[in-house]
N, C-alpha and C positions, 0 to 999 in steps of 0.2 A: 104351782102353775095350774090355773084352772080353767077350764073354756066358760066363755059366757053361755054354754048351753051347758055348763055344769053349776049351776046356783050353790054357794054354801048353803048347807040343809040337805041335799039332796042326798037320796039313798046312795049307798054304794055300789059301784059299777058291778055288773053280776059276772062269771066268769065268762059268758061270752063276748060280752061287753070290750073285756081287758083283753080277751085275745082278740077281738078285730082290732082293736087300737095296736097292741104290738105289731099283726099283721104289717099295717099302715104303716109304721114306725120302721121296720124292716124293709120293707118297699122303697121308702124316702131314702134310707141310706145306702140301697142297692143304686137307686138311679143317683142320688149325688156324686156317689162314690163315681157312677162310669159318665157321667153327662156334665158333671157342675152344678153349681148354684144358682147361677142364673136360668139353666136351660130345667131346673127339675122343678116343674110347673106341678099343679095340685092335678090338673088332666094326666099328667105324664105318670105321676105315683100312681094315682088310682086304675092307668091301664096297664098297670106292673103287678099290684097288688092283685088285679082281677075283679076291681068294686066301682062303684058311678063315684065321680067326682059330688057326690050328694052325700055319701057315702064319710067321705070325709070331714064334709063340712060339719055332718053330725056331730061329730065327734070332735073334733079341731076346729077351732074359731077360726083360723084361715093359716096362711103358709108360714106366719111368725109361728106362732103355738104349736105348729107340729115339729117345726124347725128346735124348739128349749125343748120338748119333749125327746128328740133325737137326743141333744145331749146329756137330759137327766136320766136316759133310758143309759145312754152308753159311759157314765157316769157311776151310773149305782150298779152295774152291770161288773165295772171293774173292782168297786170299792166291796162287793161282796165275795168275790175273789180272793182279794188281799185279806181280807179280815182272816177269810180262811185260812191262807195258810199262815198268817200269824198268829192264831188260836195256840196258846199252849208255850209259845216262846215266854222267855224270863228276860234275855238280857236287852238292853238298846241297842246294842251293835246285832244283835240276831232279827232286833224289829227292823232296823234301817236296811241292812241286807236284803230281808226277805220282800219289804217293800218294792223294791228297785226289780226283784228276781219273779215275784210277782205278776205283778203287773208287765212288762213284759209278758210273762207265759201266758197272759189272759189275753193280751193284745196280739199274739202271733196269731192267734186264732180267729183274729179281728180284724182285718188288715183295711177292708170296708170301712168300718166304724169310722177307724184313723183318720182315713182320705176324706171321709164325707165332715167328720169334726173341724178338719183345719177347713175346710169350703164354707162351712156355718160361721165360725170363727172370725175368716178374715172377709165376710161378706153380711152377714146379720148385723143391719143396725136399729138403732132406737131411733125414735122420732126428730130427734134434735140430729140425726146424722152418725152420733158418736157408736164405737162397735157396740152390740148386745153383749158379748162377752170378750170384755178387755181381760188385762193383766189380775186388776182387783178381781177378777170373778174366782181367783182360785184362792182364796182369801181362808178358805176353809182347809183348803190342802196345807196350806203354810201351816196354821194353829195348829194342824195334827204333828205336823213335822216338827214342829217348833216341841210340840210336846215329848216327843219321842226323844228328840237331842238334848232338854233339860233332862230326861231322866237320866240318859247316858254319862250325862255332867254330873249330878244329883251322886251316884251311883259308882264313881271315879272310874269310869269307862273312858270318858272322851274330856278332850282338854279345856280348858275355856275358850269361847269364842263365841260371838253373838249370833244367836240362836237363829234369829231373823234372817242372816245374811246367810246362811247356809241353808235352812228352811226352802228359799228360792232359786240359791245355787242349785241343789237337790231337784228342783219342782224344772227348773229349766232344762239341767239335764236330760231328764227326762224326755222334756218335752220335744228336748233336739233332738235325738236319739230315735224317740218316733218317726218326728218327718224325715229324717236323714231315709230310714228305712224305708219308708213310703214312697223317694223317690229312688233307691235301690234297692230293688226287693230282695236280690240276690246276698244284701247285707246278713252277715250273720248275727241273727237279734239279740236271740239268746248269750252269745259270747260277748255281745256289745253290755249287755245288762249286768256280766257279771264283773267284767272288766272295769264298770263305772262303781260297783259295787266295793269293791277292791279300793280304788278310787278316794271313795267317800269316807271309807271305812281308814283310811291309812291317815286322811286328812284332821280327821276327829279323833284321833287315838289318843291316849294323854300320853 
């Protein structure tokens, strides 16, 4: 995702460059997160951030592009996380675990993120009307998942069953799990993550 003020060719952003932009980025999903999607105008970020709505436009072609930017921000934010703590596991039922336990611990810490992603979600469209980010968008989370429970099959961990349909079971979970928490915060997330954990793991067992 690149802004029309970022031409392919162009040098690389310098590091101050990439921290005004995250600035920015952090701004949009403080105000989505307390205001909404409709009400988090490019003036509203930029007098949260502390910069001129000029400010932004530098840097973001306009309130679509900083909107994909929020989620490839809080996206890769998570998935650097998880990697981590699956660094070093061997088996699929340890990668499918730690996935699910993961993530959670990275998103308590994120509670913002959450609220402003499903606002992006259920309110960013494309030109034709249809959502910016449907179902297909997580098309990539599946393949990972999907890889993870072939190996556990592969590996006589887990029983057979089509990979795909649990791949999204797994991704949905999750994703209920989240919202569920976002509208009670009081939710216990952690014990919700491992409970699902548990869950998945009993369902795939051979």
């Amino acid at each position: 995702m690149r802004s029309e003020n970022e031409p392919f060719g162009q040098k690389p952003r310098s590091f101050i460059e990439e921290a005004r932009r995250a600035q920015i980025v952090g701004s949009a999903v403080a105000v989505i997160a307390e205001a909404g999607f409709a009400k988090a105008s490019l003036a509203r970020i930029a007098e949260h951030a502390g910069v001129s709505k000029g400010v932004i436009s530098y840097h973001f072609a306009g309130k679509d592009e900083l909107m994909e930017e929020v989620v490839r921000h809080s996206y890769e934010g998570a998935a650097e996380h998880v990697a981590a703590r699956m660094e070093g596991l061997s088996t699929a039922t340890e990668l499918v675990r730690t996935h699910i336990l993961a993530v959670a611990e990275h998103m308590r810490g994120h509670r913002d993120q959450i609220k402003a992603l499903g606002e992006i979600f259920n309110n960013l469209r494309t030109a034709d009307g249809s959502p910016r980010f449907g179902i297909n968008g997580n098309e990539e989370l599946y393949r990972m998942l999907e890889h993870l429970y072939r190996l556990g099959q592969a590996a006589g961990e887990f029983r057979p069953f089509d990979t795909r349909v649990m791949a999204v079971t797994h991704q949905a979970a999750v994703d209920t799990m989240f919202a569920y928490w976002v509208a009670n915060p009081d939710h216990d997330l952690a014990a919700h993550a491992r409970e699902l954990a548990d869950l998945i793991e009993r369902a795939c067992r051979a």
